[in-house]
N, C-alpha and C positions, 0 to 999 in steps of 0.2 A: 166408497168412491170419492174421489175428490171432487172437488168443485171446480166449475169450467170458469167461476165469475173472477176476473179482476179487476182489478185498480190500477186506474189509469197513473200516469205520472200528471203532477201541477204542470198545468200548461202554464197560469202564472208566471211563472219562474223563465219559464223556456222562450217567453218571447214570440215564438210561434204561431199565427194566428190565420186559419184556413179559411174559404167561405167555400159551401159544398152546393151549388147550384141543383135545384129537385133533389134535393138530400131527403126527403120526409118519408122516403121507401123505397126497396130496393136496392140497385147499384150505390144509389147515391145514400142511403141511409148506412149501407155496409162501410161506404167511403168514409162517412161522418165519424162512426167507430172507430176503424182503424185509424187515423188521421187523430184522434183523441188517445188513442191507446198510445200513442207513440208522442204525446204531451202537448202536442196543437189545442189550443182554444177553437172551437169551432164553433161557424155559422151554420143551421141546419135552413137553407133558403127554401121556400116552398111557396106556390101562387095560390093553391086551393084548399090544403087539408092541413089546419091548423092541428085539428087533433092527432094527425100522425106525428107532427114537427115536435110537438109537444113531447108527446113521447119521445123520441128519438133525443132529446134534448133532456127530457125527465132522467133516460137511461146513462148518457154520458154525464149529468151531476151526479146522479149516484153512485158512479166507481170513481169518480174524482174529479173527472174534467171540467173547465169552466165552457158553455155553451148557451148561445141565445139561439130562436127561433126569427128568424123575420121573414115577412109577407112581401114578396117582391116579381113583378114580372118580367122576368130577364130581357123581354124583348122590348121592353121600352123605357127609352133610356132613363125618363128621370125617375121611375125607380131603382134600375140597377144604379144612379147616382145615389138616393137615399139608401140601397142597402150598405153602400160602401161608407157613406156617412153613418150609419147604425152599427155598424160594426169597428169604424174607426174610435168611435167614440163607445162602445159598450166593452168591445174588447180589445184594440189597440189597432195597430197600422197590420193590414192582410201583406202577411208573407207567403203565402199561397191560396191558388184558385184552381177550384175542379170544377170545370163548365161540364155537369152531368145533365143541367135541364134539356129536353126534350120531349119529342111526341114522335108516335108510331097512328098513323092513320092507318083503318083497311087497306088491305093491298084493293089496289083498283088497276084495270089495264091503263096503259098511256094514251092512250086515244079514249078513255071517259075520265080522264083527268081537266079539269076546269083552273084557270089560273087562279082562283080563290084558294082551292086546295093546294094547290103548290106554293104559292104566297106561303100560306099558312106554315106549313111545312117548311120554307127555309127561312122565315122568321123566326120561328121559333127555335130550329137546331140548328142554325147560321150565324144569322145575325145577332141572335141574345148572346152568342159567345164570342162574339167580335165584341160587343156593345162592353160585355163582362173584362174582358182583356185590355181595351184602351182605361178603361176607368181603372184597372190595377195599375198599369203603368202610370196613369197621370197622378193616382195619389201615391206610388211609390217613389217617382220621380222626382216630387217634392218634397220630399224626405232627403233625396239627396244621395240614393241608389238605385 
């Protein structure tokens, strides 16, 4: 039987540089993969679980890719500034962004819904992707595209 594992292509070389927002599992860990398999440097961003990021990040050096892990909470903003500083400087200028982070609360009816919980909820899948997009453009823009 052959083997399912590959080797990524040098992102190095390609220029190409992703940040995968809640990459540390799931959606956004599948994203971090493909996005490396096809020679992106990637960012695996993650607010909680160092040790998933790790992995995730352990797996893409292994078949080739260059990839850091950074700790960042998308929804506020001078992090999502320092992750784009960590990643400008570990692995170059983000030529792509996948605003995966989010949260899924209980469903609750809309009448025992509390503005905390809804705050909650479109900070987090709202606003950290706005927050994530103006900061790509401002450090893209200064580059000068």
């Amino acid at each position: 039987m052959a083997s399912r594992r590959s080797h990524y292509t040098s992102a190095v070389t390609t220029n190409r540089v992703a940040i995968v927002t809640g990459s540390s599992r799931g959606i956004g860990a599948a994203t971090a993969r493909l996005l490396a398999e096809r020679g992106y440097a990637v960012c695996v961003n993650y607010r909680a679980s160092e040790p998933a990021a790790s992995s995730v990040v352990g797996e893409l050096r292994e078949r080739g890719a260059k990839a850091i892990a950074v700790r960042a909470d998308v929804s506020q903003e001078s992090d999502v500034r320092a992750l784009f500083a960590d990643v400008d400087r570990d692995l170059g200028r983000v030529t792509a962004l996948i605003n995966n982070a989010g949260i899924v609360l209980p469903q609750a009816r809309v009448e025992d819904m509390n503005a905390e919980r809804i705050n909650t909820m479109l900070v987090t899948n709202v606003t950290s992707a706005f927050l994530c997009c103006r900061e790509a453009v401002k450090t893209n823009c200064a580059g000068g595209r």
